[in-house]
N, C-alpha and C positions, 0 to 999 in steps of 0.2 A: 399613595405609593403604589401605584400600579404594578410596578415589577414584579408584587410579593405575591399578586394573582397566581403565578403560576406553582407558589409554593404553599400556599394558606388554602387555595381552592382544587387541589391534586383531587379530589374524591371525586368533584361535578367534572373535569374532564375525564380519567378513569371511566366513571361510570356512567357516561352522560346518554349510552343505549339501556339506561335501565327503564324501564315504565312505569316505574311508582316513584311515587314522590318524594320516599327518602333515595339515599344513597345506594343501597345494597340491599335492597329487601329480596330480590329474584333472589342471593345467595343465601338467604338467612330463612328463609320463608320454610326451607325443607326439613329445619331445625326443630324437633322433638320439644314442646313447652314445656319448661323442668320449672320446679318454683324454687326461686336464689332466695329472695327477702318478701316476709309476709307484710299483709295489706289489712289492716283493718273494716276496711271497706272498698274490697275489691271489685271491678268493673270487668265486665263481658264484654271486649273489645270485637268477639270475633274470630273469625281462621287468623288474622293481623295479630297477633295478642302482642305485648313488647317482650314478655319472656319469650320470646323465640329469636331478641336481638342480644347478643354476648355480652355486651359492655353497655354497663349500668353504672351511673352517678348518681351524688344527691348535689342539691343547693340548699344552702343553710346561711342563717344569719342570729346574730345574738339571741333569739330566742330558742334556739337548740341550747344552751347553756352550757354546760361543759360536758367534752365532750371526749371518748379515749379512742383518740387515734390509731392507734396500733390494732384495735379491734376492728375499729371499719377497717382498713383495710384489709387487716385478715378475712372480715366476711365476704370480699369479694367488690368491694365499692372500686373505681376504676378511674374517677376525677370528681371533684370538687368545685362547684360554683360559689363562691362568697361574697356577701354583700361588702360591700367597700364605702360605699357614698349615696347620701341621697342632697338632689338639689344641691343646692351654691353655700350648704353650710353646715351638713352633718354628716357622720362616720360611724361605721358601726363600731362600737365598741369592743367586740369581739374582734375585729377584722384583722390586724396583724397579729393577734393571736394564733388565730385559727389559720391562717397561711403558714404560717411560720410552722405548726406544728403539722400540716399535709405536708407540707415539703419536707419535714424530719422521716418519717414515714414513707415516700414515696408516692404520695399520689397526688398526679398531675393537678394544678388546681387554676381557676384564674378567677378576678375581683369583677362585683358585678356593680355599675351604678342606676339606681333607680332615678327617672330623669322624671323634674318637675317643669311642667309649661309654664309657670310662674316665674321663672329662671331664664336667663339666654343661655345657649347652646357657650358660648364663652363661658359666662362663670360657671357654667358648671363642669367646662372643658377642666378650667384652672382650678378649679374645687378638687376635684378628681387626680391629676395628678400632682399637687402639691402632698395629696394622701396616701399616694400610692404608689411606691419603690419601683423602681425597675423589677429588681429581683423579685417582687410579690408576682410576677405576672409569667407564669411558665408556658400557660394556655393564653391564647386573645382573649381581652378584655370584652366584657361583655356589655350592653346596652339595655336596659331592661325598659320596657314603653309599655303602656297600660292606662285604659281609665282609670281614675282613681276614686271614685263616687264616694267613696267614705272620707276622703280627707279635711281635714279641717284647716289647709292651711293653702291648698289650693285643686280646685275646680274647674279650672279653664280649661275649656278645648279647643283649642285654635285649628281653622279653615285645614284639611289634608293637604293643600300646599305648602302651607306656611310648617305643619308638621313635619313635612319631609326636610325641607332645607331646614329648619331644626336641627336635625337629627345629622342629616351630613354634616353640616359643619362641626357638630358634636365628633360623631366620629373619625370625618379628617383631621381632626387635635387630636386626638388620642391614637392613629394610626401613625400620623407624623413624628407625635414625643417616642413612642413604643415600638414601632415598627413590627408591629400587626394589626394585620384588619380587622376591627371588631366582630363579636357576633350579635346579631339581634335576638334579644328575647319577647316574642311578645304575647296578647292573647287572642281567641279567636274575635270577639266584639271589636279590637283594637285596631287588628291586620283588617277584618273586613273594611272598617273608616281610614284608614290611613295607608295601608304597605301591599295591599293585594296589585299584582301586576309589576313594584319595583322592585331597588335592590336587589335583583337578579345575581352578582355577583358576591353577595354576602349569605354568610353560613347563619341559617336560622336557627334557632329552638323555640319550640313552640310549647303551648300547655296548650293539651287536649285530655283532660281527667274522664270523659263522658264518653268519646269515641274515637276511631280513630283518626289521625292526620289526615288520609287523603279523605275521609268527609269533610271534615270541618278547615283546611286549609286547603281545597281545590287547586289545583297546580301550581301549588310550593311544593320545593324540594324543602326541604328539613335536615339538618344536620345532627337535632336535638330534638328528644320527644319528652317533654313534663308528662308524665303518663298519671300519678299520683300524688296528692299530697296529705298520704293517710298513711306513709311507707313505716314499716318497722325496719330500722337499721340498730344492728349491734353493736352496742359501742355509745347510741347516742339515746337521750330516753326521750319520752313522747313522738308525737308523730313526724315525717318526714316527709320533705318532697325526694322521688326517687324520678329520674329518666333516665332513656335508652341514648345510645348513640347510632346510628341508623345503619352502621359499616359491619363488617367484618371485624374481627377483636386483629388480624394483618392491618386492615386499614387504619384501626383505630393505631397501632405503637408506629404505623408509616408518619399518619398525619402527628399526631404530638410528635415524634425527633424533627418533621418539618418546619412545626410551628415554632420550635422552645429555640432552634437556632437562630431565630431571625429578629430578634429584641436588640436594639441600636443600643450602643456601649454609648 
């Protein structure tokens, strides 16, 4: 669905005289480092630090356990990534839960699926949305790609081309049922073997826990920075993943009222 370019990617035209590789950092850079949510084991990013970016999420999946809503968002949490689906045949079991009660609350939230190469990019298109409401999805869906050397149930890494067409055909199902562009989530080992150079027109988030983006994802823009996954969030116990949004906290409520209108009835 091309036409939604002009409404899903408002930031990269916006801001496309910026020089760094997120969205907004020239605006956010002059920004005073205040500390919002502690870190167990925090990282020296640098003059770049992410508290110097406004708008801050987590990503959570059933092993946050339960969880009280109303206190993230009182601490200042700003959106919500949730695991939804892995592979052609399981769900996280928290997953409408935990939508359901960000959307009671107000914070923006969208379903994330972890993709298995052991899988076609179809059944897992169909896996995914038979799981996943319209209404769960206020934010684009997200894509989440990664080696997975630990897994026990698959291992394949199929040729960078054959990953890419993968992934798009993944993603044009789920652009086409929902009518938003996904985001990609991926990591740096991942992006280097497979994404570096494409998907230009899609909004990344990336996990860089060690340094910052423009080291370790060289001329990607970023829409999403995984800064940590040692975060203390209030509200939920043991550790979190927390990330930035790369914008201005203006850009950030422009792009969500663009994105939440454009979900096909």
């Amino acid at each position: 669905m091309r036409r939604l370019l002009s409404c899903v990617l408002p930031l990269a035209i916006m801001l496309a005289g910026c020089t760094s590789s997120g969205y907004d950092y020239l605006q956010t850079a002059s920004v005073k480092p205040k500390t919002r949510f502690q870190d167990t084991d925090p990282q020296d990013f640098g003059p770049k630090h992410p508290l110097q970016n406004p708008v801050h999420g987590i990503d959570i999946s059933k092993w946050q356990g339960d969880i009280d809503w109303q206190t993230v968002r009182n601490s200042g949490v700003a959106f919500a990534f949730i695991k939804a689906t892995e592979g052609k045949d399981r769900v996280d079991p928290r997953f409408n839960e935990y939508w359901q009660q960000a959307r009671a609350v107000g914070i923006p939230h969208a379903p994330y699926h972890f993709y298995y190469f052991c899988s076609s990019a179809d059944e897992q298109a169909d896996w995914f949305i038979s799981n996943v409401p319209k209404e769960a999805m206020r934010l684009p869906p997200v894509l989440d790609v990664e080696w997975n050397s630990e897994s026990k149930t698959c291992r394949y890494r199929p040729d960078p081309a054959t990953v890419r067409a993968e992934l798009q055909r993944f993603m044009d199902r789920l652009e086409a049922y929902y009518g938003k562009r996904p985001i990609i989530y991926t990591s740096v080992d991942f992006h280097r073997d497979n994404l570096a150079g494409y998907f230009q027109d899609y909004h990344f988030w990336v996990r860089s826990v060690a340094k910052h983006p423009d080291v370790t994802y060289a001329d990607r823009r970023w829409a999403f920075w995984q800064y940590t996954s040692t975060g203390v969030i209030p509200g939920i116990k043991g550790p979190t993943d927390i990330n930035v949004f790369a914008g201005s906290t203006k850009n950030w409520h422009n792009w969500v009222a663009a994105v939440s209108k454009d979900t096909n009835s």
